[in-house]
FIDONU-145832 format. One line per 8 residues: number of its first residue (from 1); their letters; for each residue x, y, z of N, C-alpha, C. Coordinates in steps of 0.05 Angstrom, whole numbers, padded with zeros to 5 digits. Layout:
% FIDONU-145832
NUM = A = X,Y,Z,X,Y,Z,X,Y,Z ~ ...;
This chain:
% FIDONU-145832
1 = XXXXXXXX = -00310,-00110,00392,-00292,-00113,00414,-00263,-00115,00403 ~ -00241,-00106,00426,-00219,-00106,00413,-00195,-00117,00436 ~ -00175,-00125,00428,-00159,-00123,00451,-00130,-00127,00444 ~ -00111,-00109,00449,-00083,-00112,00456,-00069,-00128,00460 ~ -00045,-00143,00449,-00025,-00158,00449,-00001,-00162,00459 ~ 00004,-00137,00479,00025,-00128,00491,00049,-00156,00489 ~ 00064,-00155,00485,00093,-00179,00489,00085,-00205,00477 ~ 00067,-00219,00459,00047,-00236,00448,00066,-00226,00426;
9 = XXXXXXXX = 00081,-00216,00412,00087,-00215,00388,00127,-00211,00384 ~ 00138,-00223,00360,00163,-00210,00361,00170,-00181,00359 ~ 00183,-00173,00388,00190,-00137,00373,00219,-00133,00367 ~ 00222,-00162,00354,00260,-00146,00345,00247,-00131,00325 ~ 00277,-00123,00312,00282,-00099,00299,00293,-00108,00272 ~ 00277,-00108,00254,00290,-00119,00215,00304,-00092,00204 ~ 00325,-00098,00195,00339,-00070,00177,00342,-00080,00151 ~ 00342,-00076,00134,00345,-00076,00111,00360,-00052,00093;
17 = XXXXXXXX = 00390,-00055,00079,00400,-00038,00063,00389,-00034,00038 ~ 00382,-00018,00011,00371,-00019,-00012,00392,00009,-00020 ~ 00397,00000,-00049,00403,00021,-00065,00386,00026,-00080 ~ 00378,00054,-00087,00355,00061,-00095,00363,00064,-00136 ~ 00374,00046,-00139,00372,00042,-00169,00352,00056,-00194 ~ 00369,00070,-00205,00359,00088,-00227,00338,00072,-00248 ~ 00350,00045,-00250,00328,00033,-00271,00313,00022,-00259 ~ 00306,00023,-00233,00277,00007,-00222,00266,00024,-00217;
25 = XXXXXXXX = 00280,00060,-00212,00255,00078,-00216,00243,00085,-00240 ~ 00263,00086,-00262,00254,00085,-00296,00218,00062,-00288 ~ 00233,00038,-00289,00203,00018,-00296,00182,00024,-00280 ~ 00185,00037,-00253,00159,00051,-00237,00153,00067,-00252 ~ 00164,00090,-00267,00156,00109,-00274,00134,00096,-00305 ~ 00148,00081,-00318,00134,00076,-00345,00113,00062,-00338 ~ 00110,00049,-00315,00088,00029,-00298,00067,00048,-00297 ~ 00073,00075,-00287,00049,00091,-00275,00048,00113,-00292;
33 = XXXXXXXX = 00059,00106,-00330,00050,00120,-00350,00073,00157,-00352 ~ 00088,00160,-00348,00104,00171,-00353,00127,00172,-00371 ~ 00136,00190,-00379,00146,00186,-00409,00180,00191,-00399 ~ 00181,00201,-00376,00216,00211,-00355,00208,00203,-00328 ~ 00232,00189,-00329,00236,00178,-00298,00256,00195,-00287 ~ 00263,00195,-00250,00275,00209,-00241,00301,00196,-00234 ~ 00331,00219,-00247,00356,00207,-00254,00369,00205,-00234 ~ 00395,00190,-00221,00409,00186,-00205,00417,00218,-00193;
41 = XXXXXXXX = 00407,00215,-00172,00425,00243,-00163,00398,00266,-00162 ~ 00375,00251,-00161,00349,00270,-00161,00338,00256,-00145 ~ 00312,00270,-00128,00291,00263,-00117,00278,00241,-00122 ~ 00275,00215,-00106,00253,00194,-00113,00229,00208,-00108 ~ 00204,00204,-00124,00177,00217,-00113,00173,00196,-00089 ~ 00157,00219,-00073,00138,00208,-00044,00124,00181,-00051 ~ 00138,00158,-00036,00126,00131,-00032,00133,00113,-00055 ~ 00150,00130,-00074,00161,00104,-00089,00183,00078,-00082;
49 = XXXXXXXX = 00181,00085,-00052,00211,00071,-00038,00199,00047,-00039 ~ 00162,00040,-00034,00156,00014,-00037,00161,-00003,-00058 ~ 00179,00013,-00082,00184,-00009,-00107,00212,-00024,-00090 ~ 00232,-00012,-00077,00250,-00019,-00058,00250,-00038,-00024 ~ 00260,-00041,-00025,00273,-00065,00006,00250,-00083,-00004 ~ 00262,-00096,-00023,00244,-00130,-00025,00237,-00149,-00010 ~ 00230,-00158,00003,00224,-00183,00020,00225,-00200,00006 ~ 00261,-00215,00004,00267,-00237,-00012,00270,-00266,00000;
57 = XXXXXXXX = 00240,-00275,-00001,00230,-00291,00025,00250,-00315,00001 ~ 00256,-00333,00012,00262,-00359,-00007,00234,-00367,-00015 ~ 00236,-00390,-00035,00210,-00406,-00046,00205,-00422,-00028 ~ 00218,-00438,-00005,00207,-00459,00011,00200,-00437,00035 ~ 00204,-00416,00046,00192,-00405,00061,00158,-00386,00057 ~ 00148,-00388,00036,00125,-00379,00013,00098,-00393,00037 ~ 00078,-00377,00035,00058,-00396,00047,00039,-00410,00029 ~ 00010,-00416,00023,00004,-00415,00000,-00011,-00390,-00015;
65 = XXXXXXXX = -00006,-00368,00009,-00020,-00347,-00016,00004,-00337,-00028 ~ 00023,-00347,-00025,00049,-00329,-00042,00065,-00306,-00024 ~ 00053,-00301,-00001,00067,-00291,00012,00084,-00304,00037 ~ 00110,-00289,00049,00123,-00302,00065,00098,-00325,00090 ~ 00111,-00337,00097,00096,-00351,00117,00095,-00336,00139 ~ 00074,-00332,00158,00077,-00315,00180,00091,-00334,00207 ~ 00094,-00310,00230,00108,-00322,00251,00150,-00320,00246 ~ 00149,-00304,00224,00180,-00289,00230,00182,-00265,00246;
73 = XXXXXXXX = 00183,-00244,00219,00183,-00219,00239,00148,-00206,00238 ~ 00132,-00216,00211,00114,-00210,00226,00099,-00241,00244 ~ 00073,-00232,00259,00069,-00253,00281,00046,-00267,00264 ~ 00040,-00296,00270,00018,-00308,00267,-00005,-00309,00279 ~ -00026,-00299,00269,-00048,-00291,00285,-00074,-00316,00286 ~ -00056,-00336,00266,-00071,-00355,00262,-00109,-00352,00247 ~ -00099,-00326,00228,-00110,-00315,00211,-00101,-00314,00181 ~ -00104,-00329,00170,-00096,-00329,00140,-00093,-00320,00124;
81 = XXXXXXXX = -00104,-00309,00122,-00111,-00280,00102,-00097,-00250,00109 ~ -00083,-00234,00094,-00074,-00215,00103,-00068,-00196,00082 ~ -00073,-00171,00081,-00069,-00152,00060,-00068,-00120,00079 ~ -00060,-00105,00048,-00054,-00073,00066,-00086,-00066,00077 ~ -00082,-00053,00101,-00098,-00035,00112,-00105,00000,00105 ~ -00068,00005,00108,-00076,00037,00113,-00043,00035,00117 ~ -00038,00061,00124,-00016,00074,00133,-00014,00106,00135 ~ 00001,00117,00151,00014,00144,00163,00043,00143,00144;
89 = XXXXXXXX = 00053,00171,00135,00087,00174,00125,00089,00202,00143 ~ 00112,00212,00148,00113,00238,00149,00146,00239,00135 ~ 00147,00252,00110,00172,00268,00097,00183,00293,00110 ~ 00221,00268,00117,00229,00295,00123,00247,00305,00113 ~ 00256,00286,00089,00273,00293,00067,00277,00271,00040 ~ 00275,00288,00020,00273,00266,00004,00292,00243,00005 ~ 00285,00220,-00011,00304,00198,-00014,00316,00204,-00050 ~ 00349,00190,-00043,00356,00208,-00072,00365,00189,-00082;
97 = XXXXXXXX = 00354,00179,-00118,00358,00160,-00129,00395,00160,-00127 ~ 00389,00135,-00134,00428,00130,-00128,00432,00123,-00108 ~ 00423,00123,-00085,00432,00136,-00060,00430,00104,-00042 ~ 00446,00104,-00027,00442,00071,-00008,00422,00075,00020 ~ 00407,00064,00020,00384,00076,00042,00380,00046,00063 ~ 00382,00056,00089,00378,00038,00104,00345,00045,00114 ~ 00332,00008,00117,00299,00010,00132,00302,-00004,00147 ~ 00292,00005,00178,00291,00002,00203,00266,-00005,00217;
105 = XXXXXXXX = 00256,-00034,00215,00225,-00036,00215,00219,-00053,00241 ~ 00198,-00040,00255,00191,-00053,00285,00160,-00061,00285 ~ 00157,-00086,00287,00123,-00086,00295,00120,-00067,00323 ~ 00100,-00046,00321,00097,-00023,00337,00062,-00039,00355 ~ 00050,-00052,00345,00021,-00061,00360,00005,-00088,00342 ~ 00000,-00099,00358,-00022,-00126,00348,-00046,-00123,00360 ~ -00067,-00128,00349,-00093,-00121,00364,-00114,-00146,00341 ~ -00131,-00155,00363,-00145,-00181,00346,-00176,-00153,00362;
113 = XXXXXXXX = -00190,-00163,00331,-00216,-00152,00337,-00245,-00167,00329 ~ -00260,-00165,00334,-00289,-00184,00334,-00306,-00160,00308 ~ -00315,-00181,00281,-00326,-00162,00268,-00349,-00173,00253 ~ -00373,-00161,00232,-00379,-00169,00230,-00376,-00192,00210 ~ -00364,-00195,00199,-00340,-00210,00173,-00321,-00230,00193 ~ -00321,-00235,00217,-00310,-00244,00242,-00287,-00239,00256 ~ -00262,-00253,00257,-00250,-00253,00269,-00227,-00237,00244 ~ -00219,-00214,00263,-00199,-00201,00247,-00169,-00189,00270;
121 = XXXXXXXX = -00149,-00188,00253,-00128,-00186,00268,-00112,-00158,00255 ~ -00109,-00135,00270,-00092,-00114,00260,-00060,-00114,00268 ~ -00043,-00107,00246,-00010,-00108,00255,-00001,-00080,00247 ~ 00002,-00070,00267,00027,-00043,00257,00062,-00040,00259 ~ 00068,-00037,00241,00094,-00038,00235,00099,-00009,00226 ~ 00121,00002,00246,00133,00025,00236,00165,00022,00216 ~ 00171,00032,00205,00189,00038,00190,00209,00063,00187 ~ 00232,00062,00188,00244,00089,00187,00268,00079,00173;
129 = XXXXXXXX = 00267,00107,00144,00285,00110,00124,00309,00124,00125 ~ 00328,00118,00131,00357,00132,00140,00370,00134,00122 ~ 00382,00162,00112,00395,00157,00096,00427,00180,00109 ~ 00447,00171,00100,00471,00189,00107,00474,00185,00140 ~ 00459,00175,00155,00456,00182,00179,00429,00193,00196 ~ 00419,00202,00174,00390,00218,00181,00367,00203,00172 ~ 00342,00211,00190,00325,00200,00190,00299,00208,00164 ~ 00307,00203,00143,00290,00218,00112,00256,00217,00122;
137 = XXXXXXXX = 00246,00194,00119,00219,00186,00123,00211,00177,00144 ~ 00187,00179,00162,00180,00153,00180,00154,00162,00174 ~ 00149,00123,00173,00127,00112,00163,00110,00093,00192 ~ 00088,00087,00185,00066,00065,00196,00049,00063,00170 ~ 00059,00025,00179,00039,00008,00155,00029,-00001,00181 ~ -00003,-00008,00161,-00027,-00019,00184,-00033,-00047,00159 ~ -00024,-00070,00170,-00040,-00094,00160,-00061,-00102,00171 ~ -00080,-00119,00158,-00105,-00129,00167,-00097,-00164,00156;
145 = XXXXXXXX = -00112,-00184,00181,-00108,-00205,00182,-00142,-00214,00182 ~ -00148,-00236,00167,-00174,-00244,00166,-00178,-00278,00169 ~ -00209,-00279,00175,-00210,-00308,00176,-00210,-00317,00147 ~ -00211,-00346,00140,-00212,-00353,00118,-00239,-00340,00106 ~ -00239,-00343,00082,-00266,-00339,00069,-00291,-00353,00065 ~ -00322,-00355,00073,-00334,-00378,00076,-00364,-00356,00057 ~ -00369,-00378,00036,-00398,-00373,00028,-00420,-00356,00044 ~ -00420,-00333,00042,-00442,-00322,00047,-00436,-00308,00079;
153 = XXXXXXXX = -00412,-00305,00075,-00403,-00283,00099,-00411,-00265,00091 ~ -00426,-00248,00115,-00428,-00216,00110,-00420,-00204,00106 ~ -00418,-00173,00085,-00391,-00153,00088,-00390,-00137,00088 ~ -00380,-00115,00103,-00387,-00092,00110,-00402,-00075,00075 ~ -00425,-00059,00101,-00442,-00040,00080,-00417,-00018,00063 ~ -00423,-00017,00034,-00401,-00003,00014,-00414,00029,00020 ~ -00394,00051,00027,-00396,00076,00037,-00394,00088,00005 ~ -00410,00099,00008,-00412,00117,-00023,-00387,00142,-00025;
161 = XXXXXXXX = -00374,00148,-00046,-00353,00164,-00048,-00364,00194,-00047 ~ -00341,00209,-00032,-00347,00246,-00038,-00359,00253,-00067 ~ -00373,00276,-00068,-00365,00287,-00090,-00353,00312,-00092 ~ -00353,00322,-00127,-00344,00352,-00116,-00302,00352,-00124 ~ -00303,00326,-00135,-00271,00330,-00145,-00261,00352,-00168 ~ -00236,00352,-00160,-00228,00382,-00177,-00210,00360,-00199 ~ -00197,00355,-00188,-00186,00332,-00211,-00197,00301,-00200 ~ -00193,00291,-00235,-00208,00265,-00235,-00198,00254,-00254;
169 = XXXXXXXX = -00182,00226,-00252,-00169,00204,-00275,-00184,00181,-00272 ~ -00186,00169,-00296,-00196,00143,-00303,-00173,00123,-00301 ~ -00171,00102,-00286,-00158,00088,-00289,-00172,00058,-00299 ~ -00151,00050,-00326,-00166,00018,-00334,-00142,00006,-00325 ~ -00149,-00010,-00304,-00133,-00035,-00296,-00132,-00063,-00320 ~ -00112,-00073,-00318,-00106,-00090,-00328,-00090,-00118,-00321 ~ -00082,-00134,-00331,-00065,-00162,-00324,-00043,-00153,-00315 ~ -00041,-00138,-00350,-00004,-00126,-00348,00005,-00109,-00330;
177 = XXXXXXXX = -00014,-00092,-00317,-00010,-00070,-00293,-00006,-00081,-00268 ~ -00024,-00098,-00268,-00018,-00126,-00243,00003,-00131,-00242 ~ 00012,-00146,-00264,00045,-00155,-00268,00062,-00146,-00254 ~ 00059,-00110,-00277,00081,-00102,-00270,00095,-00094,-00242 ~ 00077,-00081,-00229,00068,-00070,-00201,00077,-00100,-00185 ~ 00070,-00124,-00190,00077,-00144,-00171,00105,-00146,-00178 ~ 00111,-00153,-00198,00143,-00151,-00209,00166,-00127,-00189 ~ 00144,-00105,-00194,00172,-00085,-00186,00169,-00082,-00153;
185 = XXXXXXXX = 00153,-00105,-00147,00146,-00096,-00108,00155,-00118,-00102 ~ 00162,-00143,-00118,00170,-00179,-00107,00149,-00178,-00089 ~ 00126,-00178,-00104,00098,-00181,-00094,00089,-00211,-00104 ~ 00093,-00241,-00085,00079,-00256,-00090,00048,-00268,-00087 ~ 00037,-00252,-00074,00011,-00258,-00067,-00016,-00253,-00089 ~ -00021,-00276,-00088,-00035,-00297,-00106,-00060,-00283,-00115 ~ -00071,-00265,-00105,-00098,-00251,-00107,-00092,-00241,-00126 ~ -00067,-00228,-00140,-00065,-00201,-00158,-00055,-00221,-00187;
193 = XXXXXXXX = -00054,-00236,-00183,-00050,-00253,-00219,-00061,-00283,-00216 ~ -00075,-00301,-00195,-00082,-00321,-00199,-00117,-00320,-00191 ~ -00133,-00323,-00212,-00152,-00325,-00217,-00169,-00341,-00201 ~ -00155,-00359,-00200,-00171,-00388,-00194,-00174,-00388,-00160 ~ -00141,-00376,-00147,-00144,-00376,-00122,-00159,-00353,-00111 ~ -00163,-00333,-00131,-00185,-00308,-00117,-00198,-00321,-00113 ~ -00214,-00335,-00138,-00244,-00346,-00138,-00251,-00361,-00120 ~ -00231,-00390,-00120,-00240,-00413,-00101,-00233,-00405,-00065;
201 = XXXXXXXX = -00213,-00394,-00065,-00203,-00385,-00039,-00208,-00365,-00030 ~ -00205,-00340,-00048,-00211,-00316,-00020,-00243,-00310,-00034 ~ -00255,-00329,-00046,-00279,-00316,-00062,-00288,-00285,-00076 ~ -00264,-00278,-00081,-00270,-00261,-00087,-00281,-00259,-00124 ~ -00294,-00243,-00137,-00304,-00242,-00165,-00276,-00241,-00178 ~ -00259,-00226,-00175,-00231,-00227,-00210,-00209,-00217,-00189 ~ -00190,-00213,-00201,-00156,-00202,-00193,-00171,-00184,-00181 ~ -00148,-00176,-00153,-00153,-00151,-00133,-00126,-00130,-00146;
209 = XXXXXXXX = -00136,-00111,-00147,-00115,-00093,-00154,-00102,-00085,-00131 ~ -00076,-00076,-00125,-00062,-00073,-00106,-00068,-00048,-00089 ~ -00071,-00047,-00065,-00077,-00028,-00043,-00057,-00002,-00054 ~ -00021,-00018,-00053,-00002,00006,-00059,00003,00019,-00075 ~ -00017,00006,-00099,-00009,00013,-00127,-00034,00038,-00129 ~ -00053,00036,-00120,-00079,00060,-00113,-00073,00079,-00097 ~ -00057,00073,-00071,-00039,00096,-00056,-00017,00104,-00073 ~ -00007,00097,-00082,00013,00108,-00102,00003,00131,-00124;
217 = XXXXXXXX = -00028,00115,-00141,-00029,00132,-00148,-00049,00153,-00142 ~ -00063,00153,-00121,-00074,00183,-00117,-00047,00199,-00101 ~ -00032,00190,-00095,-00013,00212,-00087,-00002,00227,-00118 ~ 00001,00207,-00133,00013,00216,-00154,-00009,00235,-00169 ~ -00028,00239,-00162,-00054,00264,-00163,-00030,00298,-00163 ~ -00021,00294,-00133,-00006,00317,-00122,00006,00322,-00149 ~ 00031,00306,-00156,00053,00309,-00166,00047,00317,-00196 ~ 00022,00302,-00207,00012,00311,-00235,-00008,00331,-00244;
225 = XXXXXXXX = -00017,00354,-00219,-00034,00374,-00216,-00015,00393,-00198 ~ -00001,00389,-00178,00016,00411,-00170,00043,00401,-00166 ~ 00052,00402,-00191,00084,00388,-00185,00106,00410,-00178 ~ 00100,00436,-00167,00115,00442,-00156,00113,00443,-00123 ~ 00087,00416,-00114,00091,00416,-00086,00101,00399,-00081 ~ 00110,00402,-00053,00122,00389,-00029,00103,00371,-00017 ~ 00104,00352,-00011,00089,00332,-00004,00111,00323,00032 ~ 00093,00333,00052,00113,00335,00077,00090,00308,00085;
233 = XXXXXXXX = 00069,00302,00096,00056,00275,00107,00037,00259,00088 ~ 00035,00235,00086,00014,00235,00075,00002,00206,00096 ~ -00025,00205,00088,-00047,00182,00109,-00064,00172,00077 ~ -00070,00147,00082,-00089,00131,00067,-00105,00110,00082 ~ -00127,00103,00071,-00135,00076,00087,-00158,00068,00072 ~ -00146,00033,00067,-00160,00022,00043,-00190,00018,00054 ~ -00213,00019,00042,-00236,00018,00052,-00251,-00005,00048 ~ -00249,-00012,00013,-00266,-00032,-00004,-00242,-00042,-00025;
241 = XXXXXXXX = -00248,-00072,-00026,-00230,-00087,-00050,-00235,-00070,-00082 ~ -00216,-00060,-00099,-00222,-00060,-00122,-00213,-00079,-00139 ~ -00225,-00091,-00161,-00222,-00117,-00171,-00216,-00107,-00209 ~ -00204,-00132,-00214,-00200,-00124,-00242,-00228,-00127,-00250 ~ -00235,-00123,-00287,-00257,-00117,-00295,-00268,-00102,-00304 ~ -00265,-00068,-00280,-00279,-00050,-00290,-00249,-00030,-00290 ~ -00261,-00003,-00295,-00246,00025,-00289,-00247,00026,-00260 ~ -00231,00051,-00248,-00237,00068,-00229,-00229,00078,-00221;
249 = XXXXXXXX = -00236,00104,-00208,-00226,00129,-00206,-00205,00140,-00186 ~ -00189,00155,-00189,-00179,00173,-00174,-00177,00202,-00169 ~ -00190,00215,-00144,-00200,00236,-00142,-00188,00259,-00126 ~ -00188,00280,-00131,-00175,00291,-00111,-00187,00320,-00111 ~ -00185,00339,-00082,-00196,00362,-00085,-00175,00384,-00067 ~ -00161,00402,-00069,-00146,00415,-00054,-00170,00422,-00034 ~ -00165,00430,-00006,-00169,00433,00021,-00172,00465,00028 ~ -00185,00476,00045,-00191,00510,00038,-00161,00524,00054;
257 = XXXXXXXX = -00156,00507,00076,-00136,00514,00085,-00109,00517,00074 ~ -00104,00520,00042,-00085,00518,00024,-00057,00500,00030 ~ -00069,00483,00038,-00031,00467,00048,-00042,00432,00049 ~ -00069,00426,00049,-00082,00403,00042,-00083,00394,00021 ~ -00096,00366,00010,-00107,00359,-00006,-00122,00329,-00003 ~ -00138,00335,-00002,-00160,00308,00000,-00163,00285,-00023 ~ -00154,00267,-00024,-00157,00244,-00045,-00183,00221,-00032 ~ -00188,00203,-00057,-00198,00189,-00058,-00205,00159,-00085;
265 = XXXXXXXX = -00201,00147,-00078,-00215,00124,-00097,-00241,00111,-00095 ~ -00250,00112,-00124,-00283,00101,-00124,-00279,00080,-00147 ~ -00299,00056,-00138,-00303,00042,-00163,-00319,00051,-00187 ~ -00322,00036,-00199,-00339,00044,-00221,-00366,00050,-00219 ~ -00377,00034,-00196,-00409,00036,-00189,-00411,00059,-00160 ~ -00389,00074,-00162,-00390,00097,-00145,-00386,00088,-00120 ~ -00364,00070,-00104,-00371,00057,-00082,-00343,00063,-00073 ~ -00334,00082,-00045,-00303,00092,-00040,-00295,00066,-00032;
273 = XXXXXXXX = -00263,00062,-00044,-00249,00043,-00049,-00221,00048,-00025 ~ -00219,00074,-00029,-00197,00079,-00012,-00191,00116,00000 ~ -00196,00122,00012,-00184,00151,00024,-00161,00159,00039 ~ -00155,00187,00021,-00121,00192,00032,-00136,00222,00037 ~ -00107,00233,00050,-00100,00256,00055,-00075,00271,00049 ~ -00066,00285,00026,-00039,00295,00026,-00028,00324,00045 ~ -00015,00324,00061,-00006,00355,00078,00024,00364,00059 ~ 00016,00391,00048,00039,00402,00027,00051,00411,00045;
281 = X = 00086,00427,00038,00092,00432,00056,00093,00472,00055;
């Protein structure tokens, strides 16, 4: 069951200015293993804007998972728990390092749903990247809001991944990758470097690796197999937690209709972690 929130939530409007700084695209770039980053006055790649517009919550505004406290601009669902879902982009011009970029972000829908894991709460927030006047990107982030965590909750059955990939990277996660990735997002939330609060609090087995940092990199599939495409939309949507510990993969297969490309993430024990879709242009 599901149901709608209509006027139950704040719908002002957050803007945020960012200059898209040459050396915080350098440390994304060496983050996600690249030997050249992209120079002032060039193309940011698709979706690196999330190393940008920080949420520079103060320390007394912090909840205890490390993230802002809810009930600002996003709403309190009186759900504790909260991490990425998914999201929609559509590119309609790049963003250009150097460059001063205004974000224009609206909670767009709230919806509380009945599951079997229980009580869960979805937030959509759209976003739009202006730059010069014009409208570069528009985005939808989809959060998910959860009840606390309790011994021996049910959780959804793990969907086995495609096969049949044309390209395929191993990725070994690490502390330091954690780090860095939380570092360059002013990512405080507690799941991705504190041990103890995975374990005792969200029960989970080790560090969760980041939703954006796995959308990041199966897009970055496109860019390191056909880097002379155009990347005009892209869609993801996280499926299953990946946890530090093991490897895992990122997959991707071009689409017959030649202007696709189908991605995916699997854990190590073959279990889809996350699915995208890239549309070239």
């Amino acid at each position: 069951m599901s149901d709608s929130l209509p006027g139950q939530f704040p719908q002002h409007t957050q803007t945020v200015t960012d200059i898209l700084s040459p050396a915080h695209a350098a440390a994304l770039a060496a983050t996600l293993d690249y030997d050249e980053a992209p120079r002032s006055g060039e193309p940011l790649p698709p979706i690196w804007h999330w190393a940008y517009f920080w949420a520079a919550t103060p320390q007394s505004g912090l909840g205890a998972d490390g993230h802002a406290k809810k009930g600002g601009f996003l709403p309190d669902l009186g759900l504790p728990r909260r991490m990425w879902a998914g999201g929609r982009l559509l590119f309609d011009a790049p963003l250009i390092v150097g460059s001063t970029v205004e974000r224009v972000s609206r909670v767009t829908s709230v919806e509380r749903k009945e599951g079997r894991s229980g009580h869960l709460g979805f937030v959509t927030v759209t976003h739009e990247f202006k730059t010069s006047g014009k409208t570069a990107i528009r985005e939808e982030h989809d959060i998910v809001y959860r009840e606390p965590a309790r011994p021996g909750q049910p959780q959804p059955a793990p969907t086995r991944a495609p096969h049949g990939a044309e390209w395929r990277r191993e990725i070994h996660p690490t502390e330091v990758l954690l780090f860095r990735y939380s570092a360059l997002t002013f990512n405080g939330h507690r799941i991705h470097y504190d041990r103890t609060y995975v374990r005792d609090v969200e029960g989970y087995p080790d560090l969760v690796v980041h939703g954006p940092l796995i959308a990041t990199l199966l897009l970055d599939m496109v860019a390191r197999f056909l880097p002379q495409a155009v990347v005009r939309e892209y869609a993801y949507k996280a499926v299953r937690p990946t946890f530090l510990g093991h490897s895992f993969s990122v997959c991707a297969r071009p689409l017959a209709d030649g202007k696709s490309v189908e991605l995916w993430a699997q854990d190590h024990e073959g279990w889809l972690t996350m699915s995208a879709r890239a549309v070239l242009a």
